[in-house]
N, C-alpha and C positions, 0 to 999 in steps of 0.2 A: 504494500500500500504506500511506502513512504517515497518508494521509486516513482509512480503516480506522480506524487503532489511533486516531485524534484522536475518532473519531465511533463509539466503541461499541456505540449502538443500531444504527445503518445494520450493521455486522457481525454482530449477531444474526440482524438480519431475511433478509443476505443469507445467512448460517448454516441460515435456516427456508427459504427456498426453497429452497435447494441438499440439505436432506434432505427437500424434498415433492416436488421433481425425481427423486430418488433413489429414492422410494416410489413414483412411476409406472412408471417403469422395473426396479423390483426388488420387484413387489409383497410385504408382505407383512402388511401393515396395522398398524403397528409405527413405520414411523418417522415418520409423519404426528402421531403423538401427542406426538414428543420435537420434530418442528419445530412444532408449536404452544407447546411452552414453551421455546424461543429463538424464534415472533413474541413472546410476550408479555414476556419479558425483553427484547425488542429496543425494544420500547414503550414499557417503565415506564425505560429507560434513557435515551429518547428525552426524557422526562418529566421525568426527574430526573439532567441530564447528569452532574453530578457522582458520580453512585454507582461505589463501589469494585468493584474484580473478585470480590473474593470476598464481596458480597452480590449482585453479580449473578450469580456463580453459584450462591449460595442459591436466587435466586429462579428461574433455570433447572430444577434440580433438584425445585423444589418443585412447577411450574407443570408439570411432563414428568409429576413423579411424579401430581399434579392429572389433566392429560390422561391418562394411563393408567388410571387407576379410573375416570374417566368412559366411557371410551371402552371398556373392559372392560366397565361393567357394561352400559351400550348393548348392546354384543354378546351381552350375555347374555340381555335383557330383549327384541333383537332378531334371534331367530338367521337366518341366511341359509337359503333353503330348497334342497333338493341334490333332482335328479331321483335319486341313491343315497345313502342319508342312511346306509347300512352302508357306505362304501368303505374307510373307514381303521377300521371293527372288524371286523376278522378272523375273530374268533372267535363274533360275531352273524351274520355269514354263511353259518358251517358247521351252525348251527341247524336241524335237520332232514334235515341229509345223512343217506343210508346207510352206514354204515363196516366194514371189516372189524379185526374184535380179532386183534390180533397176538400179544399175550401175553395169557394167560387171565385175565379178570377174576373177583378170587379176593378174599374179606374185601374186598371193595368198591372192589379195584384192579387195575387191569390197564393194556395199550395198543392203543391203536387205531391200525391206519393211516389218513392223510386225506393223500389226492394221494401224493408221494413222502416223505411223513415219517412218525413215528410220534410219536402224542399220549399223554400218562400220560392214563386216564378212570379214573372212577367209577362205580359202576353196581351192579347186581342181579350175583352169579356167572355168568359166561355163559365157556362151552370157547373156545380159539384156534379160529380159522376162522369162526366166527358172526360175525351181521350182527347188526349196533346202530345205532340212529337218536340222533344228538348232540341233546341237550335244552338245553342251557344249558352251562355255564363257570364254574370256580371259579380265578382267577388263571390259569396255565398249564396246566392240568386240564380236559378235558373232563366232561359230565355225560350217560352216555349210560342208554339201555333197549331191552329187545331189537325187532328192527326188526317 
């Protein structure tokens, strides 16, 4: 242990494996980015034995927050492709459902049942008991028209 604390960099870098170990095992594409800025503090400490703790963790801080916008915008510029690219939006999935209105949509509001809940919609006046086709989503709002 007291090799460690004598050899700075060598603790970084074993800092940056131990959370790109952690990211194999806990995917979640997140920590790959902050153990890339403890290798490069592990580095530049390597470099420059003498650097104090609290510009190395300047430059940890800097180098994570660095990987992070790289590494975000990558993902933005390369998004991963999903055989269901609606799984985590809910409410692009109900797009086209039949629904029944449960409360009468009236001045352009009412509810709809969908599965076992009921949704506030929007819509044309349409009686309780009519069927309405979901068109779209306004926040927690359905956007429906008659089926």
């Amino acid at each position: 242990m007291h090799a460690l604390l004598a050899m700075p960099g060598l603790s970084w870098l074993i800092l940056a494996a131990v959370l790109a170990l952690v990211e194999l095992m806990v995917p979640g594409i997140f920590l790959v980015f902050v153990a890339a800025g403890a290798a490069i503090t592990g580095v530049v400490t390597l470099i420059i034995p003498d650097f104090a703790l609290t510009f190395q963790v300047m430059v940890f801080v800097v180098a994570s927050a660095a990987a992070v916008a790289v590494g975000r915008n990558w993902y933005i510029n390369n998004p991963v492709p999903s055989s269901d690219p609606l799984l985590n939006d809910r409410v692009a999935r109900l797009v086209g459902e039949v629904v029944t209105v449960v409360e009468p949509i009236e001045a352009g509001q009412g509810r709809v049942r969908v599965g076992d809940g009921e949704w506030l919609a929007h819509g044309p006046d349409t009686p309780a008991g009519a069927k309405v086709r979901i068109i779209g989503a306004r926040g927690l709002s359905l956007d429906v028209e008659p089926a």
